[in-house]
C-alpha positions in Angstrom: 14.3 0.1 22.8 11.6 2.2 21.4 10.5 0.1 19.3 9.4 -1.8 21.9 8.2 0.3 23.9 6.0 1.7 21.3 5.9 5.6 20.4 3.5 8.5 19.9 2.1 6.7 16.7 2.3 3.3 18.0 0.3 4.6 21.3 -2.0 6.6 19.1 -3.0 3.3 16.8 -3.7 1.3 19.7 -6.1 3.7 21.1 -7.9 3.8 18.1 -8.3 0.5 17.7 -6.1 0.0 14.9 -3.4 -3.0 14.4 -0.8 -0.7 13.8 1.2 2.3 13.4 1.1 2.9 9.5 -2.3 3.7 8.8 -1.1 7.4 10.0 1.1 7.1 6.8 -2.0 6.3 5.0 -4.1 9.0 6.8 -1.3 11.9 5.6 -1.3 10.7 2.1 -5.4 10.6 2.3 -4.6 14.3 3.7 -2.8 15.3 0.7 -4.0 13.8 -2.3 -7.3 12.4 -1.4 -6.7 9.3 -3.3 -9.5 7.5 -1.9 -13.6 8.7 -1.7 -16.4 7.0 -1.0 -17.5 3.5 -3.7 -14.5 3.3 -4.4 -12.6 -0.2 -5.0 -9.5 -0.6 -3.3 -6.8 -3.5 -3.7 -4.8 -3.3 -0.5 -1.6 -5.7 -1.1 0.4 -6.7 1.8 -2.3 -5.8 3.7 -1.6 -7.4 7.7 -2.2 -6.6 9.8 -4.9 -4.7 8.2 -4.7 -1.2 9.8 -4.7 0.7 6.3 -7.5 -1.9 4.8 -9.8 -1.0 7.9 -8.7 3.3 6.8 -9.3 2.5 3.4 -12.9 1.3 4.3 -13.8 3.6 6.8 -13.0 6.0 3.4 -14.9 4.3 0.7 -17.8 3.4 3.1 -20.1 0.3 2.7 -21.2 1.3 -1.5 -17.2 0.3 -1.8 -14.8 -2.5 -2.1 -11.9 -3.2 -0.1 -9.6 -6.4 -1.4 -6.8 -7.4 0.9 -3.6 -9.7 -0.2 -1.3 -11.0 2.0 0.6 -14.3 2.7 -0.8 -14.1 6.4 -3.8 -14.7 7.5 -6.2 -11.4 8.8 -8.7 -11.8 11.1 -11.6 -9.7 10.7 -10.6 -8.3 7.8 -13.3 -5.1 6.5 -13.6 -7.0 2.9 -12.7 -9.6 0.8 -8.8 -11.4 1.8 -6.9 -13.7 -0.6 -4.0 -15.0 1.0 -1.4 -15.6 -1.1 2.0 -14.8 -3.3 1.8 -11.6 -5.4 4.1 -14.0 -7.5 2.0 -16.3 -7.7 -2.3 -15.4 -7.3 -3.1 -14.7 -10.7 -4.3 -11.0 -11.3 -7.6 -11.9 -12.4 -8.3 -13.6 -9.1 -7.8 -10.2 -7.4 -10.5 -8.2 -10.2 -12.7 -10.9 -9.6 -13.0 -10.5 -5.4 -12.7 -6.8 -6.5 -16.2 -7.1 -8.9 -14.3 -4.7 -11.3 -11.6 -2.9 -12.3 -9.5 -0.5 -8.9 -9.4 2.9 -8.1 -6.7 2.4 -6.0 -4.1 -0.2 -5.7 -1.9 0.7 -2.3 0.9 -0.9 -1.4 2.8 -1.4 2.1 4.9 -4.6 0.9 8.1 -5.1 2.8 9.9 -8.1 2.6 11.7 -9.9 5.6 14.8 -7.8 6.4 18.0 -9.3 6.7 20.0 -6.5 8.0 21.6 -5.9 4.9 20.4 -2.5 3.4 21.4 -2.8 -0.2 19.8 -6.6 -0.1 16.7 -5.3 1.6 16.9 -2.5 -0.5 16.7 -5.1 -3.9 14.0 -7.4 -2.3 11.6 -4.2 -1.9 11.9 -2.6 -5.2 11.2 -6.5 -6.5 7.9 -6.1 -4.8 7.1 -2.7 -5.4 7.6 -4.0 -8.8 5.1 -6.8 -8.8 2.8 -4.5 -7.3 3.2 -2.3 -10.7 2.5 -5.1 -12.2 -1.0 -5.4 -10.4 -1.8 -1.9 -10.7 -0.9 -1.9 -14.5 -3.7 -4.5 -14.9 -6.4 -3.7 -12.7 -6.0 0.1 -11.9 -9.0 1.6 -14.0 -8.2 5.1 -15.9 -8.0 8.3 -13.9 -6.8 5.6 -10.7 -4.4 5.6 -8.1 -1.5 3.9 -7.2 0.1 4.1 -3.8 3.4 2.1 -2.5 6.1 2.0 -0.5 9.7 1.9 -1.5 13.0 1.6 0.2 15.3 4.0 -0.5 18.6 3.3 -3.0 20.0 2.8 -6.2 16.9 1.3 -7.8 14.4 3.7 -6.0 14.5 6.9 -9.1 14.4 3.9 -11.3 11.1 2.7 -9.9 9.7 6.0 -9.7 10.3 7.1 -13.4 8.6 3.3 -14.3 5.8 4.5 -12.2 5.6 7.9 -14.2 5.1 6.2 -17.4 1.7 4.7 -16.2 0.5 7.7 -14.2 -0.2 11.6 -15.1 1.3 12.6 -11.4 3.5 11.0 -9.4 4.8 12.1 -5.8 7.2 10.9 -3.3 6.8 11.6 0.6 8.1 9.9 3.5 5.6 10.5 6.0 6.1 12.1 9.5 5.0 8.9 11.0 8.0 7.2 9.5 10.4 6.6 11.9 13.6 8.3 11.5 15.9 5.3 10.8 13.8 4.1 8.1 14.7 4.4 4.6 11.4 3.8 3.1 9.4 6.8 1.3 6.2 6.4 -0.5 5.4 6.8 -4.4 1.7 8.3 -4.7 0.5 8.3 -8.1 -2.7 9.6 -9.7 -4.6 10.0 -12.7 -3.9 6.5 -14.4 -3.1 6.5 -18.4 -5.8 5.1 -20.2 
């Protein structure tokens, strides 16, 4: 019933003008680790409905660049939007829109749930995977790498891949997560040459 309703954070976002909630997940990583500044170039996968792309702009400022990839459409979106597969737009499609290589490749890829949590569970690390991928490619040295995961068996498995590509690597499951969720986010920093 909440959920429909709409809480604190959902009430919050609206005010502000943003699309929703989880760009206060993005504004308490900012908080922490400062992964984005201002010129920076920013891939934002899974970006609808474009509440972290519009934070990540309102960061970097106009000498930036803000790259949104989803497989729905965004209106208005504060940059350049391919819309597409992560399977299937080819990597160098996404440095090109960029104009170079990232500073920070964020993540907030969830797939379609189906109510079953170690399915969902599978389906998410698969993504956060192919956003790895991505970041592996485009992420310049001393970049950042932000994404969600879900919870479960393959979740320490994804973080210690995640390790290997990064100097620091974090988890946090923000405070505007809600409680049922199972997701948590891996913040990474200082990209391996």
């Amino acid at each position: 019933m909440s959920y429909r309703r709409g809480d604190h954070y959902t009430r919050r976002a609206k005010d502000a003008g943003y699309a929703a909630r989880s760009v206060y997940k993005l504004e308490e990583i900012q908080k922490k680790w400062k992964v984005l500044s201002r010129g920076q170039r920013v891939i934002d996968l899974g970006c609808a409905p474009g509440s972290w792309s519009r934070f990540a702009r309102e960061c970097v400022g106009k000498s930036g660049a803000v790259v949104g990839v989803d497989l729905q459409e965004v209106g208005g979106f504060p940059g350049t939007f391919l819309c597409g597969d992560i399977y299937a737009l080819p990597v160098s499609s996404i440095a090109e829109a960029l104009g170079g290589a990232a500073d920070v490749l964020m993540s907030d890829m969830a797939p379609a749930t189906m109510g079953n949590r170690y399915t969902d569970h599978v389906r998410q690390v698969q993504l956060a995977q192919q956003a790895l991928v991505i970041a592996r490619e485009v992420v310049g040295p001393g970049g950042a790498f932000v994404c969600k995961v879900f919870e479960g068996a393959d979740a320490g498995g994804f973080v210690d891949e995640v390790r290997a590509s990064f100097g620091t690597v974090k988890r946090l499951k923000p405070k505007a997560t809600r409680g049922s969720s199972v997701e948590f986010f891996v913040v990474a920093t200082q990209k391996k040459g």
